[in-house]
VOMI-810718 format. One record per residue: residue number from 1; chain; x, y, z of N, C-alpha, C, CB in turn. Coordinates in pm, 1 decimal. Glycine has a CB too. Layout:
residues N
nuvex;drenmi;n.xx;n.yy;n.zz;ca.xx;ca.yy;ca.zz;c.xx;c.yy;c.zz;cb.xx;cb.yy;cb.zz
NUM;A;X;Y;Z;X;Y;Z;X;Y;Z;X;Y;Z
...
//
This chain:
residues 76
nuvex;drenmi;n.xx;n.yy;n.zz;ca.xx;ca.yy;ca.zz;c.xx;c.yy;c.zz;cb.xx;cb.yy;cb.zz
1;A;11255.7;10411.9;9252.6;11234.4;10509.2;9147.6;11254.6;10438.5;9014.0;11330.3;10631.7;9162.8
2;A;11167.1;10474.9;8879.3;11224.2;10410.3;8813.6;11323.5;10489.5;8734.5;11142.8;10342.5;8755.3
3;A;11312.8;10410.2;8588.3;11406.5;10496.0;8499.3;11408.7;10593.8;8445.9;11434.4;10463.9;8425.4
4;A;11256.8;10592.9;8401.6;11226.1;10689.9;8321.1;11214.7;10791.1;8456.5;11090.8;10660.7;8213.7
5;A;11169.8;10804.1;8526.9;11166.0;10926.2;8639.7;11348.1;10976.5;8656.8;11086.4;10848.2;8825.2
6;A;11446.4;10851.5;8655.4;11540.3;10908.2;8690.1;11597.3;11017.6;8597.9;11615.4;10819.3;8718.6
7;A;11554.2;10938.1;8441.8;11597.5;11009.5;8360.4;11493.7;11187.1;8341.2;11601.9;10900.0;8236.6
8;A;11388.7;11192.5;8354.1;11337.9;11275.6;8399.8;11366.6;11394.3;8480.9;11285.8;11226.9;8430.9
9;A;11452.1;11341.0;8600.1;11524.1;11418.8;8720.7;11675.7;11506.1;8676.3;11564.5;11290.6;8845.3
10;A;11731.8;11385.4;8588.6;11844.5;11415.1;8486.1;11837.8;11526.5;8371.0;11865.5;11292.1;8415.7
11;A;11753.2;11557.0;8339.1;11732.3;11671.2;8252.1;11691.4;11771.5;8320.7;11646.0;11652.6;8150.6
12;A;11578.1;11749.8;8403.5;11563.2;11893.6;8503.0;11655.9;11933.6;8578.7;11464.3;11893.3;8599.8
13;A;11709.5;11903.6;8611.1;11857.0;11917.0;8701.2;11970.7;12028.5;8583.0;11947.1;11702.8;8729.4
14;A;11954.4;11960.7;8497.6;12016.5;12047.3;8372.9;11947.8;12229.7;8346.7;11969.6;11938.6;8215.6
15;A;11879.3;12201.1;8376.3;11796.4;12372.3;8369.6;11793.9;12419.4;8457.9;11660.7;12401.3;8338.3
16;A;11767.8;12605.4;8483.7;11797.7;12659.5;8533.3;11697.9;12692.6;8674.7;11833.6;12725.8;8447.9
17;A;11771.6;12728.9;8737.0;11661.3;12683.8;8922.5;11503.4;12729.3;8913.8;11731.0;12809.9;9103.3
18;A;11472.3;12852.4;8836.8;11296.8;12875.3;8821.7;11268.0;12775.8;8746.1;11231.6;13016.9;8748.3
19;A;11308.5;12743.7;8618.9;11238.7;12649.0;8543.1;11227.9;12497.7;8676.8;11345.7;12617.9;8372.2
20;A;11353.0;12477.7;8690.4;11323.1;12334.7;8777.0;11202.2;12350.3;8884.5;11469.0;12287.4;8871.7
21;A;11222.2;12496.1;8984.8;11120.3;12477.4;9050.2;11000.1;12474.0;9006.7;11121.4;12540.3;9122.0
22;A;10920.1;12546.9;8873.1;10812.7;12531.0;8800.1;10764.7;12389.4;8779.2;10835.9;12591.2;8685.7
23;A;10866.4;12309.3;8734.5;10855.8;12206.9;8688.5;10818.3;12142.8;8848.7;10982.8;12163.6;8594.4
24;A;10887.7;12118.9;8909.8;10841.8;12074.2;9027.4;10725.3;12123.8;9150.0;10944.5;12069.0;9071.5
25;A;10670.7;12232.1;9138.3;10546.8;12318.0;9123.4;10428.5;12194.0;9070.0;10577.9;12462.2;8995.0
26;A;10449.2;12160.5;8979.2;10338.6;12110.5;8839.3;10365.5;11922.7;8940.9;10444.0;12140.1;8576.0
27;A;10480.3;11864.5;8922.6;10474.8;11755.0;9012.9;10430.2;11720.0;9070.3;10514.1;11733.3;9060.4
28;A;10453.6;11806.2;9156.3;10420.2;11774.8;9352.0;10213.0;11816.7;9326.2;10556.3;11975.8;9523.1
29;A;10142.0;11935.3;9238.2;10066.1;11933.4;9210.3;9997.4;11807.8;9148.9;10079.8;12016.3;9172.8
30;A;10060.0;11770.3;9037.2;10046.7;11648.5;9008.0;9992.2;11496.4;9106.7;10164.5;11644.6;8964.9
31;A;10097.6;11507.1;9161.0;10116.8;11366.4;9258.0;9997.4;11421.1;9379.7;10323.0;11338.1;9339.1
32;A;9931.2;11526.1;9432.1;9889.4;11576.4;9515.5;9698.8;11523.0;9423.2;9969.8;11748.9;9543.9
33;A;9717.3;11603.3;9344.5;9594.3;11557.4;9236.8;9592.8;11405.3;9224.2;9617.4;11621.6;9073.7
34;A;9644.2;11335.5;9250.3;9617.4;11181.6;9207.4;9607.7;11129.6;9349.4;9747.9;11097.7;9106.9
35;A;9656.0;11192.1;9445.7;9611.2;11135.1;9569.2;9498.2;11151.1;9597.8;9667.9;11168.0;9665.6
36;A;9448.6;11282.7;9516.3;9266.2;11301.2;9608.5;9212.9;11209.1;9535.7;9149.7;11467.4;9596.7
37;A;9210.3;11200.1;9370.5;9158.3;11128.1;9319.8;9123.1;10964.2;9340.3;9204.8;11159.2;9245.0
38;A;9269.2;10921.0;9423.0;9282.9;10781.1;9489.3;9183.2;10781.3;9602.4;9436.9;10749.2;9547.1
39;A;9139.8;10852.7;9689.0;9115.3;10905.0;9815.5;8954.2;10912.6;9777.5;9205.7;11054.7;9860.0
40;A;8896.6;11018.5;9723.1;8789.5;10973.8;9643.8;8758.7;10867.3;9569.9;8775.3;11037.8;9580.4
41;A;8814.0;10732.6;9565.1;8710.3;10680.2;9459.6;8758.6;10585.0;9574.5;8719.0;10662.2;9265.1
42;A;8865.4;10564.5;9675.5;8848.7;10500.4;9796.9;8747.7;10470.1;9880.6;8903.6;10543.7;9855.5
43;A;8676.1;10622.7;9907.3;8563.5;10630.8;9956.3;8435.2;10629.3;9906.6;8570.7;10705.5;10004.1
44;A;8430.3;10612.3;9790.1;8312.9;10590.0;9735.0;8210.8;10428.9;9726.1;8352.1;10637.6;9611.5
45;A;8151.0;10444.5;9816.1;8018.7;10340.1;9843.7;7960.2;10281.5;9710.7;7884.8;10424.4;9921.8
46;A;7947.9;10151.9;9721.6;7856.1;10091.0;9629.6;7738.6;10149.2;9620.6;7833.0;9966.7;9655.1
47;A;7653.4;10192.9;9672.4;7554.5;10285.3;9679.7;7577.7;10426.5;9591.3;7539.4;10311.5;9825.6
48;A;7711.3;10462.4;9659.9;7710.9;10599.4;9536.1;7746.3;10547.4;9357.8;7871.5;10731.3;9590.3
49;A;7796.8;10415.3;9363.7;7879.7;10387.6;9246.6;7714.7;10351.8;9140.0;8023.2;10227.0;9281.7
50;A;7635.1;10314.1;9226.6;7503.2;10233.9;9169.6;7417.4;10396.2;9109.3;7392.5;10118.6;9334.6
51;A;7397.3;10488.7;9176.5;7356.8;10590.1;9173.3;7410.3;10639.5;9083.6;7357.0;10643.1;9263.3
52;A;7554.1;10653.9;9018.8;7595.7;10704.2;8932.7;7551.5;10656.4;8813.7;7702.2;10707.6;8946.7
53;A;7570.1;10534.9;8853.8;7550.1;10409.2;8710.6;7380.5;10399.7;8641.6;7587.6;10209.5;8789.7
54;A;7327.3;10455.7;8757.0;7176.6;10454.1;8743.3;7154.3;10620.3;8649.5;7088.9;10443.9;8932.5
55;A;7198.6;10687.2;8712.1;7178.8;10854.8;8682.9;7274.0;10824.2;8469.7;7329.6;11007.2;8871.1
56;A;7351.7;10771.1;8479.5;7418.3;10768.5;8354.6;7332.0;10677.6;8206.0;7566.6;10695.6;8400.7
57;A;7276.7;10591.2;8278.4;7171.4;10501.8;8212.6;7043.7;10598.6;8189.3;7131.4;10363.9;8313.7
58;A;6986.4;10662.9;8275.4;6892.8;10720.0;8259.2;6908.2;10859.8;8153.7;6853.2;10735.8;8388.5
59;A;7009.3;10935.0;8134.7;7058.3;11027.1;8071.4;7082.8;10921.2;7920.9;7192.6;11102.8;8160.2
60;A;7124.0;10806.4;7913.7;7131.0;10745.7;7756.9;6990.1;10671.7;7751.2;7276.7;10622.1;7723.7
61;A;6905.6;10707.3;7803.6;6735.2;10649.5;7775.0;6727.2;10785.8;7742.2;6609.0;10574.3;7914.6
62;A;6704.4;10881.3;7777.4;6658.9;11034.0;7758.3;6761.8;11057.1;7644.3;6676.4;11149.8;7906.7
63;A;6880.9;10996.8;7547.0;6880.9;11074.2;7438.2;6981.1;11209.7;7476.9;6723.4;11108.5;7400.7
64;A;7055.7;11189.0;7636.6;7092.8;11333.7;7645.8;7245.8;11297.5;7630.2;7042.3;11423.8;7796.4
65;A;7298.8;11230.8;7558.9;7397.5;11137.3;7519.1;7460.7;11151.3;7397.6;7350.0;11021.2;7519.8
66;A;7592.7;11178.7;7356.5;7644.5;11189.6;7213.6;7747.2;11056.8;7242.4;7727.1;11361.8;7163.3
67;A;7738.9;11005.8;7067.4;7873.1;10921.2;7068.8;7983.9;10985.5;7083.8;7897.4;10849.1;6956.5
68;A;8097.1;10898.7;7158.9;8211.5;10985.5;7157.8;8303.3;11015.8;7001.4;8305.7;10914.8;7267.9
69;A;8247.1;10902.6;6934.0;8302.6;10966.0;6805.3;8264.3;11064.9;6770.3;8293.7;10908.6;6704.9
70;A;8167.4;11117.8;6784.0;8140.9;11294.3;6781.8;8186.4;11336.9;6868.5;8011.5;11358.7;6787.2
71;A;8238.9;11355.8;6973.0;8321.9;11427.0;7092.9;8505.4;11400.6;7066.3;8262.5;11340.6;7264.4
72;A;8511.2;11313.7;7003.8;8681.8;11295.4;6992.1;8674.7;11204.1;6856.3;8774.4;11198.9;7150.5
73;A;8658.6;11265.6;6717.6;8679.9;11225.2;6600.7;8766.7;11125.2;6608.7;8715.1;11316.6;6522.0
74;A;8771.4;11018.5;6496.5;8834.4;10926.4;6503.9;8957.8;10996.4;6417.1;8759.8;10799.1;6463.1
75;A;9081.7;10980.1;6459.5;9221.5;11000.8;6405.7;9246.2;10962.9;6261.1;9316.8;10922.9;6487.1
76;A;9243.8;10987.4;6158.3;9277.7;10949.9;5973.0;9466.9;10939.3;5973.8;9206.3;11138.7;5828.2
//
């Protein structure tokens, strides 16, 4: 475990049993969400990865494409 998790565990522990279980609700969700995500891109074929890469190229020839500096302004 590291530190920052321990210290993490150390403050929730400090609050009261719904909040902790909420909090640990959102975790275990958490850690559950990053497993599929691991799990999916595990299984994903060079074939599907090419297909994507192809389908994404073809959408920035067609113009159906914004810079992301228009999608997430640059920070001042």
């Amino acid at each position: 475990m590291t530190e920052l998790l321990r210290q993490a565990i150390a403050q929730i522990e400090k609050l009261l049993p719904d909040q902790q279980d909420a909090i640990a609700a959102r975790l275990l969700a958490e850690v559950q969400d990053e497993q599929n995500w691991e799990n999916r891109f595990a299984a994903t074929t060079d074939t599907q990865w090419d297909q994507m890469a192809a389908m994404v190229l073809e959408e920035i020839a067609n113009g159906e494409t914004v810079p992301l500096d228009t999608v997430f302004p640059p920070q001042k």
